[in-house]
C-alpha positions in Angstrom: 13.4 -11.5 24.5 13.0 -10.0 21.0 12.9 -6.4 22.1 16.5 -7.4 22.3 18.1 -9.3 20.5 17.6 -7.5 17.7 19.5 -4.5 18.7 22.6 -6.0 18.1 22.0 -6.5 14.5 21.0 -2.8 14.2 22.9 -0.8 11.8 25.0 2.1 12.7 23.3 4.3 10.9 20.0 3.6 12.1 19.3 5.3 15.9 17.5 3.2 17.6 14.6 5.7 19.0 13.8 8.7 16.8 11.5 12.0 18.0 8.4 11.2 17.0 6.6 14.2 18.2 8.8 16.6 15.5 5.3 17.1 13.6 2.4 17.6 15.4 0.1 16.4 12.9 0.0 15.5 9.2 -0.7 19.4 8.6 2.2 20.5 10.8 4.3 18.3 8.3 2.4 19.8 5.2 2.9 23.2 6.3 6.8 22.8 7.0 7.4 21.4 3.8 5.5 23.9 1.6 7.6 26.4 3.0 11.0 24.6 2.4 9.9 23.2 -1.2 7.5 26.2 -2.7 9.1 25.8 -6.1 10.1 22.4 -6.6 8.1 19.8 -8.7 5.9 17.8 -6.1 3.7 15.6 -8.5 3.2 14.8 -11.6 1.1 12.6 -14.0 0.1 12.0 -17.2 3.1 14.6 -18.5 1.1 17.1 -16.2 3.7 18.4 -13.2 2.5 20.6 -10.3 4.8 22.7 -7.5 4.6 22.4 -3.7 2.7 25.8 -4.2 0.6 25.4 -6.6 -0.5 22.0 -4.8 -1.1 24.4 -2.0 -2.9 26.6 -3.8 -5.6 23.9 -5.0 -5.5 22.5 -1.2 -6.0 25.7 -0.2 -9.3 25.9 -2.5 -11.0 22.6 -1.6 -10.2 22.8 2.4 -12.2 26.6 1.9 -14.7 24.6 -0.3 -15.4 22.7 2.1 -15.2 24.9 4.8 -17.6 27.2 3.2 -19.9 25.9 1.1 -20.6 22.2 2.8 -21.8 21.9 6.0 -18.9 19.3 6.9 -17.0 20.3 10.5 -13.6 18.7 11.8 -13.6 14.6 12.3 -16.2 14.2 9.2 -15.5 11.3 7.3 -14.9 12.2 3.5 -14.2 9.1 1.1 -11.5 9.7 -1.4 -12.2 7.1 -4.3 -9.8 7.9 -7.4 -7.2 6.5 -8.9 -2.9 8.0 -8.7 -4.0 11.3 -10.1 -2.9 14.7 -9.4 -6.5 15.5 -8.1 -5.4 12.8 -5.0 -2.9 15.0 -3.3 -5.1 17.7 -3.9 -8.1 16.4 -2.1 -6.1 14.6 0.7 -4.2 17.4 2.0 -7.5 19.9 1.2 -9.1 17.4 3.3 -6.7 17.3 6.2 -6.9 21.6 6.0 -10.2 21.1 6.9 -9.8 19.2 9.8 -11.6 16.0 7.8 -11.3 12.1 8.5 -10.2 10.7 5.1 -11.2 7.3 4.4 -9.8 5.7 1.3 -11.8 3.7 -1.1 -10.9 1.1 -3.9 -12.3 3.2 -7.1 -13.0 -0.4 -8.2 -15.2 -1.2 -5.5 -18.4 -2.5 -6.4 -21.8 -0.8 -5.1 -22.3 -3.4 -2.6 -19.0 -3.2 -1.2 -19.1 0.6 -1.1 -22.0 0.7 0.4 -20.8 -1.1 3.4 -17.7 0.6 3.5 -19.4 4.1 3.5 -22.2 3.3 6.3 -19.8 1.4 8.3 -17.5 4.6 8.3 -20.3 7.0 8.9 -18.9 8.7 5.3 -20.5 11.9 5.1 -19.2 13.1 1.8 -17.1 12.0 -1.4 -15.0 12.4 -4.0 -14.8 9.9 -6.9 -13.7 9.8 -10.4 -16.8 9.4 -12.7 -15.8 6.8 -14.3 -17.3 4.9 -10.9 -20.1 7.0 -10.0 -22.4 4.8 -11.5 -22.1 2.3 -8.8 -22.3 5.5 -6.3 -25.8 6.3 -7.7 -26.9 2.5 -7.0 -26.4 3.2 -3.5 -26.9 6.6 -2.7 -29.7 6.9 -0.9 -28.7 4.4 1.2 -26.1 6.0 2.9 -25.2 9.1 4.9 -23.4 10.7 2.2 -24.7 14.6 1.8 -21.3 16.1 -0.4 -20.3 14.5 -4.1 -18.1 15.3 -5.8 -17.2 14.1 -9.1 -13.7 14.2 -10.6 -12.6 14.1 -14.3 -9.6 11.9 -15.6 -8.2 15.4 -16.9 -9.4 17.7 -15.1 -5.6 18.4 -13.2 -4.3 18.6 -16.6 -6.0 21.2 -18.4 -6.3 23.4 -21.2 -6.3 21.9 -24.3 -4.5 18.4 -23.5 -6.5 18.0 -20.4 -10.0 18.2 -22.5 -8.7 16.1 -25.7 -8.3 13.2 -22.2 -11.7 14.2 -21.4 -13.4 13.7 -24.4 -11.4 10.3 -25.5 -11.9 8.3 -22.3 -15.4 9.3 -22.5 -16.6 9.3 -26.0 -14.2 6.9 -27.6 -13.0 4.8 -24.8 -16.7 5.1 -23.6 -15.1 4.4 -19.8 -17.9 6.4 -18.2 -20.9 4.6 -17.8 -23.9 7.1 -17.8 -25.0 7.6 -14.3 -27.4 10.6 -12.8 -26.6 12.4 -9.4 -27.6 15.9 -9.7 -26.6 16.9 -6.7 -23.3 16.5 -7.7 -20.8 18.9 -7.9 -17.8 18.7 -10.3 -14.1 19.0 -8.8 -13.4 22.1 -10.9 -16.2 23.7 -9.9 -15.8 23.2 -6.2 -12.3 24.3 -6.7 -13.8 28.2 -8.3 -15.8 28.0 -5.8 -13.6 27.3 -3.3 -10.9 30.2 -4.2 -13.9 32.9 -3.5 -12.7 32.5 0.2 -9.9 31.7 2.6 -9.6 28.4 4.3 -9.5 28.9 8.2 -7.1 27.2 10.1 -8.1 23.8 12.2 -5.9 22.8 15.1 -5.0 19.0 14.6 -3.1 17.3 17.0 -1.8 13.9 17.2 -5.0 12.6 19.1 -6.9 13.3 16.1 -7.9 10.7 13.6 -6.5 11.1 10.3 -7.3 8.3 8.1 -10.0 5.5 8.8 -7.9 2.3 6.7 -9.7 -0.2 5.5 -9.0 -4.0 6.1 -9.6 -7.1 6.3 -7.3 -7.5 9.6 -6.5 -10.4 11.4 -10.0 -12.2 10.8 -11.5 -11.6 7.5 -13.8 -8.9 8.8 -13.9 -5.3 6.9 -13.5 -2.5 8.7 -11.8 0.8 9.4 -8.2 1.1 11.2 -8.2 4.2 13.1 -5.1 6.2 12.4 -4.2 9.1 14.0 -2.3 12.0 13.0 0.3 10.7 15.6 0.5 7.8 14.1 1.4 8.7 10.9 3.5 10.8 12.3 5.7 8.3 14.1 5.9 6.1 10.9 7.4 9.1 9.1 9.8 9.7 11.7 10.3 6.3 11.5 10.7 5.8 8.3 13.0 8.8 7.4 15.9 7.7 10.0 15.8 4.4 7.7 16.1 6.0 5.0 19.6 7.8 6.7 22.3 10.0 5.0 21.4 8.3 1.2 18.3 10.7 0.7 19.5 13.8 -0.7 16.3 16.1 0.3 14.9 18.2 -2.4 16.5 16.4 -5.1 14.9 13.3 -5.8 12.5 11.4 -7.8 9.9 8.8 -6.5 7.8 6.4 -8.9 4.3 5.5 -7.2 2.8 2.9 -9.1 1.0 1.5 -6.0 -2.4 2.7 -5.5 -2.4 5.9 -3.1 -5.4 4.2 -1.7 -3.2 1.8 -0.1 -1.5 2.2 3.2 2.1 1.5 1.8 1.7 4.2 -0.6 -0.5 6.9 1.4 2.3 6.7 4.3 5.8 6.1 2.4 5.3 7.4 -1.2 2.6 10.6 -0.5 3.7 11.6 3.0 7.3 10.4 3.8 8.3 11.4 0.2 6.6 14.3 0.4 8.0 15.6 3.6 11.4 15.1 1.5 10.7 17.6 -1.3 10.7 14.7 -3.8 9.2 14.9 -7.1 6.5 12.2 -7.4 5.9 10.6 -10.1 1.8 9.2 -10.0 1.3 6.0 -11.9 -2.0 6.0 -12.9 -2.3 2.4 -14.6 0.8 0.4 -13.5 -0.9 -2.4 -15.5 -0.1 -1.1 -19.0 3.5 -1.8 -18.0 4.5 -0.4 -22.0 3.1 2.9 -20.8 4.6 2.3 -17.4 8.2 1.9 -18.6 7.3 4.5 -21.0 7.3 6.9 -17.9 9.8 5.3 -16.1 12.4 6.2 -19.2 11.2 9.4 -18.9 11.2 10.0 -15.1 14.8 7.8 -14.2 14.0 6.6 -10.3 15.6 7.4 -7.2 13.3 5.5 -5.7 10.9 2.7 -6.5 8.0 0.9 -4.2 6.1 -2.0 -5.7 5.0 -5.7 -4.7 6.5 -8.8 -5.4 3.8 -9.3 -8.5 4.9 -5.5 -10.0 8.6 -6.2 -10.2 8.1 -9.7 -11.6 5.9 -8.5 -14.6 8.3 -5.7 -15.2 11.7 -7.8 -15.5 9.6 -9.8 -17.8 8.9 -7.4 -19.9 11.3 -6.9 -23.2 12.2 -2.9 -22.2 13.2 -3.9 -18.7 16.6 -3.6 -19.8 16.7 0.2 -21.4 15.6 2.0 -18.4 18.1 3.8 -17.2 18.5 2.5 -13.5 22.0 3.8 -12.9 20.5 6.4 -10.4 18.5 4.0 -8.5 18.8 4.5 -4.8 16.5 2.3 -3.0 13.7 -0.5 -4.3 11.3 -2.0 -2.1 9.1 -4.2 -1.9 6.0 -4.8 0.3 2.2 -5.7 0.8 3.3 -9.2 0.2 6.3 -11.6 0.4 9.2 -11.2 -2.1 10.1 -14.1 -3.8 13.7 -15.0 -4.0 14.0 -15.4 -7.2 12.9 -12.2 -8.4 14.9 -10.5 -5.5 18.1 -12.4 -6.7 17.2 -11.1 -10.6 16.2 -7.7 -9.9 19.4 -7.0 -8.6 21.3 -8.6 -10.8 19.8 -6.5 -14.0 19.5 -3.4 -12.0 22.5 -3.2 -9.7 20.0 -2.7 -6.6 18.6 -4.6 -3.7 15.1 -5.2 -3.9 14.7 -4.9 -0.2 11.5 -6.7 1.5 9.4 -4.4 4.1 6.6 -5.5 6.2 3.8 -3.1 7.9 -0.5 -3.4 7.9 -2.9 -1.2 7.7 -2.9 -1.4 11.1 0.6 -0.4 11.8 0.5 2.8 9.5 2.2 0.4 8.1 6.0 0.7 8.5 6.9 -2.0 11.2 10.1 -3.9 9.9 12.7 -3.3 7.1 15.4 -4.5 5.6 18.5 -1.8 6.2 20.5 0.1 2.9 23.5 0.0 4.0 24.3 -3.5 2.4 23.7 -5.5 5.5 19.8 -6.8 4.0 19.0 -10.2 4.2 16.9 -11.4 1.3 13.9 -13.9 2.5 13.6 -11.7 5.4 11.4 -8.8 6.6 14.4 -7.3 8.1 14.4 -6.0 11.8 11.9 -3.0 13.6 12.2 -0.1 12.7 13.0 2.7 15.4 10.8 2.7 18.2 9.1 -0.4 17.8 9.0 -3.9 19.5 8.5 -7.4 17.6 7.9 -10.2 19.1 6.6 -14.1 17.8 4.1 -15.1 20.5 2.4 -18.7 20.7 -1.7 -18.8 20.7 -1.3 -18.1 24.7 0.3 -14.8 24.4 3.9 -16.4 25.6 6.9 -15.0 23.8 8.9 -17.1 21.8 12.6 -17.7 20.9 14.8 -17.7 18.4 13.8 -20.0 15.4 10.5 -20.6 17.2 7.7 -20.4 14.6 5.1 -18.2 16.1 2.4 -15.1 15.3 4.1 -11.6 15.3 3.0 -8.9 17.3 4.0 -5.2 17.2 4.1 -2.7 19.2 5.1 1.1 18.4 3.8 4.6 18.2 2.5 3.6 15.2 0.2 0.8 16.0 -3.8 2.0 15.3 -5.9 2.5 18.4 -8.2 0.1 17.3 -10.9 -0.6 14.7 -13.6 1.8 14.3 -16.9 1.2 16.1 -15.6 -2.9 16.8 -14.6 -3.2 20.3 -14.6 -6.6 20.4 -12.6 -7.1 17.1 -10.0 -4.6 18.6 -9.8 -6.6 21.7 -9.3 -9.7 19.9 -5.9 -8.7 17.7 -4.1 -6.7 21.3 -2.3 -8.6 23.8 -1.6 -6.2 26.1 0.0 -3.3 23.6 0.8 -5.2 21.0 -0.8 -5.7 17.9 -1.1 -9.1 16.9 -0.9 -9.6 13.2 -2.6 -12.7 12.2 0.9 -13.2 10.0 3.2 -16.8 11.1 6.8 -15.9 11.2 10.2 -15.9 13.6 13.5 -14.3 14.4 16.6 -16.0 13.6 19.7 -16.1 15.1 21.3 -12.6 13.7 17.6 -10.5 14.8 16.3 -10.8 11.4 12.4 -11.5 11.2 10.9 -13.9 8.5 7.8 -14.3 7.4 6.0 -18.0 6.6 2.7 -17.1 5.9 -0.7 -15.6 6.7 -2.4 -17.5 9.7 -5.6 -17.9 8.2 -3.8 -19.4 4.4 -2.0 -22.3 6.2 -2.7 -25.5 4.9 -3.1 -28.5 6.6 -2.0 -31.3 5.4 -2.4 -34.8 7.3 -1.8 -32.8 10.8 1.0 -31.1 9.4 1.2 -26.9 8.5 1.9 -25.8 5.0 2.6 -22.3 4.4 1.8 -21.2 0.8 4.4 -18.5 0.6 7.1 -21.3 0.9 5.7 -23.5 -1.6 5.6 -20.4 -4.1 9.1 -19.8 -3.0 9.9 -22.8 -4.6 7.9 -23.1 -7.5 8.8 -19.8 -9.0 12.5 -20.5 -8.7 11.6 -23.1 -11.9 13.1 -21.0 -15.1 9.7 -21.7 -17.1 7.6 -20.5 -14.8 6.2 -16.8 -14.6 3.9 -16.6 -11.7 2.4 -18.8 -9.2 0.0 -18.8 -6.7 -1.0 -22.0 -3.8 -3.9 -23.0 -1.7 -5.3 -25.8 -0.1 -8.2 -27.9 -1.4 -9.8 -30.4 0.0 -8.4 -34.4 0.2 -10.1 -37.2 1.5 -7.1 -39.0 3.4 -5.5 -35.6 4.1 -8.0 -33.6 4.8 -6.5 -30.8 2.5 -4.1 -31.2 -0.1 -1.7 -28.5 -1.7 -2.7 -27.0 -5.0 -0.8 -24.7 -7.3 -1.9 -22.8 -10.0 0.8 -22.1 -12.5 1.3 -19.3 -14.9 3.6 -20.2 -17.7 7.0 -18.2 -18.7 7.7 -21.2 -21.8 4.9 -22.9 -23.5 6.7 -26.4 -22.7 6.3 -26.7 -19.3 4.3 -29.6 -17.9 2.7 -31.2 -14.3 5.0 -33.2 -14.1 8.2 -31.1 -14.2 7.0 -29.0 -11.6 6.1 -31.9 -9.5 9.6 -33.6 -10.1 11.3 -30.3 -9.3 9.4 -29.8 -5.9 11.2 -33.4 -4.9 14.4 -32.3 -3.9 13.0 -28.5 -2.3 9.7 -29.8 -0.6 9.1 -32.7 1.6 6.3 -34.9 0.5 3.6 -33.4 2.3 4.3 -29.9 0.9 4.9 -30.7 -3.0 1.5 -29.5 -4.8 -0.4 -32.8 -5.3 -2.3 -31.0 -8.0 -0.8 -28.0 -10.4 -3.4 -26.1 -13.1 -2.2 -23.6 -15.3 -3.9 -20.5 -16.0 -2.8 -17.9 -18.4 -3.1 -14.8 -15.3 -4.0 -15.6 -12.0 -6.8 -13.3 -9.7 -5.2 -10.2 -8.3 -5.9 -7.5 -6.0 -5.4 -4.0 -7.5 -2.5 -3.8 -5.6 -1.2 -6.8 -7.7 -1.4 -9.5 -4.4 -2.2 -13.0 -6.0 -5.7 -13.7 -3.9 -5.5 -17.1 -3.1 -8.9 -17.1 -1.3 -10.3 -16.2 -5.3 -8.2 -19.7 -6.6 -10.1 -22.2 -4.6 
């Protein structure tokens, strides 16, 4: 029913199928665009910028580094664990030159949860910033890992500058905790050694897997995604029809504040962008918003990806205002629901939609967004993009109608082929072809998809569902509050009651204001029976509130 009733809602702009074979692998798209963009600015950081060709040039290096002085062949897994710096583009598309899996690690994993991570994946090599090899050396000899290779905050930036960073993050910051891995070789290093040869050309095609994504899918249970070259791929094609006749190629400027790490930013920001000839501007702590609106002074945005938690602390901050956003084209916001209320603010101050996208790991991760051509519906997800099938299904697989609350399952080109090594968890999340995503939502009337909430973060409440994101919804709408997050906890005569924890935008606020605002927004049995305040609440590095952490 779905695959649809959607259509009529579709844009003009937007075709409804797309080619999806115009690359035929990540490095098809890499080559093409090297060739078109040689001399424009690809990257930059740190007031460090780097062309199309001189990225290619330090690919170039590490894929014949690998090549030649590893003993790592095609479909090896290689663990990039760094932070947005110039040495991540480097290393990824290196990486894909030499016909390597890349797997992509929090850099503020802990040693336990690398350690699972790398021997689940079968990770045969690494490259992390040193800054975290400490918890490598914990763990070492306990996995399959044969290649290291240790990275240096400045090492991209060089000369002078790129030393003084050096020198202050270890010495006077004192952010490297001493660790000892001889066998590891330094990224500049492997780079020289590297440019002694040529890289040899690998043939990649769309069957070949490009990325293993971590996640915690549909059940709580880590593991790897497998995405193909074919399906990133599709999600750029995808993707770049969305984006239609506003993106001027070769021209514009993309702010990735995200963690490249993460599937929204690997795929739309490093890739998509990338295929564009944007300049892309790496934000290595988005955290230190003064230095982050520092750099966004500096680099005006044409373009600008964040979640809900990112755009909120930023319109908070007092020099929101003296950015220059006239040129902003596009913002968006995914990897978590956007509230209302900072939707309806950011584009009053800026003059731009912050439009609400929703994709997984598992879905590489474009699946829905809202359209640019003025026709967005904030609270929404927006409708599929091209190519792609969503449809709300009840816990029997049988598709749902219109306003019927429901799971949402997806199927595309761009949906994983399942997770790596877990048959059985793979069979559990697939009816039939589509991807069921463990998140509660429906389609209304006009084809537009809403989210409620994540299946497994429902609370019950005397027999009846609460969904956290619409509690949230309503509590951050309050003009003294700054953030807020909601779970359940357990009640005696309701078996769980709703909780929120409350971070404070004026000093004044109080339990019961909150509690006497929910009254005419929330029935009874979704108003927070409790409400703590907390001066920050637990975040992924991402910037998701963790409700799981708040219990």
């Amino acid at each position: 029913m779905s695959e649809f009733l959607w259509h009529k809602s579709y844009p003009d702009y937007i075709p409804k199928t797309v080619d999806v074979n115009q690359y035929s692998s990540i490095l098809d798209l890499y080559d093409q665009t090297i060739a078109k963009y040689g001399n424009n600015v690809a990257f930059s950081n740190m007031g460090k910028e780097i062309t199309y060709g001189e990225l290619n040039a330090k690919a170039n290096d590490f894929a014949a580094y690998i090549q030649n002085c590893t003993n790592l062949k095609k479909g090896d897994r290689i663990a990039i664990q760094l932070p947005n710096l110039l040495q991540f583009p480097v290393v990824l598309f290196g990486s894909l030159k030499a016909g390597l899996t890349i797997v992509t690690t929090n850099p503020l994993y802990t040693s336990e949860e690398m350690q699972h991570q790398f021997n689940d994946l079968e990770v045969k090599a690494i490259v992390i910033l040193e800054n975290f090899a400490c918890n490598l050396e914990k763990i070492r000899s306990t996995t399959k890992i044969e290649n290291i290779i240790t990275c240096k905050i400045g090492d991209m930036i060089g000369g002078l500058k790129g030393g003084i960073v050096n020198f202050v993050v270890k010495y006077v910051k004192k952010m490297v905790p001493k660790f000892n891995i001889p066998e590891a070789v330094p990224f500049t290093k492997a780079l020289s050694m590297g440019s002694k040869y040529k890289a040899a050309p690998v043939e990649l095609t769309h069957d070949d897997i490009a990325f293993l994504q971590y996640t915690g899918g549909t059940t709580g249970v880590a593991k790897g995604a497998i995405l193909t070259h074919g399906n990133i791929c599709a999600n750029v094609a995808q993707v770049y029809a969305w984006l239609g006749n506003l993106f001027v190629p070769g021209k514009e400027t993309i702010i990735t504040a995200l963690p490249l790490y993460h599937i929204f930013a690997l795929t739309v920001n490093c890739i998509v962008f990338f295929s564009c000839g944007s300049k892309n501007v790496l934000i290595t702590n988005p955290r230190d918003l003064d230095g982050f609106l520092k750099d966004l002074k500096k680099n005006p945005p044409h373009y600008l990806t964040g979640v809900n938690t990112l755009f909120n602390g930023m319109l908070h901050h007092k020099e929101f205002d003296n950015i220059p956003w006239k040129q902003m084209k596009i913002s968006i916001g995914g990897g978590m629901a956007v509230q209302d209320a900072v939707a309806k603010e950011w584009e009053s101050r800026t003059g731009v939609p912050l439009l609400e996208a929703y994709g997984l790991s598992e879905t590489s991760p474009a699946a829905t967004v809202n359209p640019i051509d003025g026709t967005h519906r904030m609270g929404t997800i927006g409708l599929p993009v091209p190519n792609t099938d969503v449809k709300i299904l009840d816990e029997d697989g049988n598709a749902l109608g219109v306003d019927e609350v429901g799971e949402i399952a997806i199927k595309g080109p761009q949906v994983m082929k399942g997770y790596w090594n877990k048959p059985e968890e793979t069979e559990k999340c697939f009816d039939g072809p589509y991807f069921r995503t463990g998140d509660i939502g429906y389609m209304d009337q006009d084809g537009f998809f809403r989210i409620v909430d994540r299946k497994k973060e429902m609370i019950l409440v005397s027999g009846f569902n609460v969904y956290p994101n619409e509690v949230e919804k309503c509590i951050v709408e309050h003009p003294k509050v700054k953030e807020v997050g909601v779970c359940g906890v357990p009640d005696d005569k309701t078996t769980e009651a709703v909780k929120a924890f409350v971070v404070k935008a004026d000093d004044s606020l109080t339990e019961e204001e909150i509690k006497e605002f929910c009254k005419d927004k929330l029935t009874n049995y979704k108003r927070p029976k409790h409400v703590a305040f907390r001066d920050e609440l637990p975040k992924s590095n991402v910037g998701k509130i963790l409700r799981r952490k708040l219990k």
